[in-house]
C-alpha positions in Angstrom: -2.4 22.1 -9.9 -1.4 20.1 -6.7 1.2 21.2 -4.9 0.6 18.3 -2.0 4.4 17.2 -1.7 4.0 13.4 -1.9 3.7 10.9 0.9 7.2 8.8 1.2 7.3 5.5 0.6 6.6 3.5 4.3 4.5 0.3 5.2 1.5 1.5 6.6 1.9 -1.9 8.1 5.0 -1.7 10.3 6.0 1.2 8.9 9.0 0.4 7.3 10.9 2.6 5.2 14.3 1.1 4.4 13.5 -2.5 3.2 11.4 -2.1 0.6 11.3 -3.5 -2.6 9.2 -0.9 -5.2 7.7 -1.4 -8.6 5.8 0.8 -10.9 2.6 1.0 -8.9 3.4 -1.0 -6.0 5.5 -1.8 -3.5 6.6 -4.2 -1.2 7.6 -4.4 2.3 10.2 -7.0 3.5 9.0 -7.4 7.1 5.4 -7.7 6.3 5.7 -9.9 3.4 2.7 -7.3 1.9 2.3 -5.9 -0.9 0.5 -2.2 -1.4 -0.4 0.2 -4.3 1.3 3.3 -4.2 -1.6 5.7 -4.7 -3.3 4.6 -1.2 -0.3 6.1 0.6 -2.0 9.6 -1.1 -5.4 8.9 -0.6 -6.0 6.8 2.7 -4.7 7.0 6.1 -2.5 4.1 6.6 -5.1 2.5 9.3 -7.1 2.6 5.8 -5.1 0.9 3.9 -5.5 -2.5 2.7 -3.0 -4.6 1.0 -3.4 -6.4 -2.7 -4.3 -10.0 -1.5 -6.6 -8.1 1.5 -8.2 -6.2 -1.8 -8.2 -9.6 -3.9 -9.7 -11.7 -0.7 -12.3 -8.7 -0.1 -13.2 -8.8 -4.3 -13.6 -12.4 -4.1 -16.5 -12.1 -1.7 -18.4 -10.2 -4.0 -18.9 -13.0 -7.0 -21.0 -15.4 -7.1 
């Protein structure tokens, strides 16, 4: 069992915390104008981080 309190919800951008806009799995920061999954804030530092359309951008290199 994990008793790790989570990680609040923050930009690892700008660091944001008040104008977010938050889904399921993601969230969104206003200021940015990025979009990041949830479970990197719990698992990467936020210099670590990558947004979705870094992640897509990144993926895209990889096909042929």
């Amino acid at each position: 069992m994990n008793n790790k309190e989570p990680v609040p919800l923050h930009c690892p951008r700008c660091g944001n915390t008040k104008d977010l806009i938050v889904y399921t799995n993601t969230f969104e920061c206003t200021k940015c104008k990025k979009e990041f999954e949830k479970i990197d804030l719990e698992l990467y530092d936020d210099d670590q981080i990558l947004s979705i359309d870094e992640k897509k951008k990144m993926a895209k290199g990889f096909e042929k």
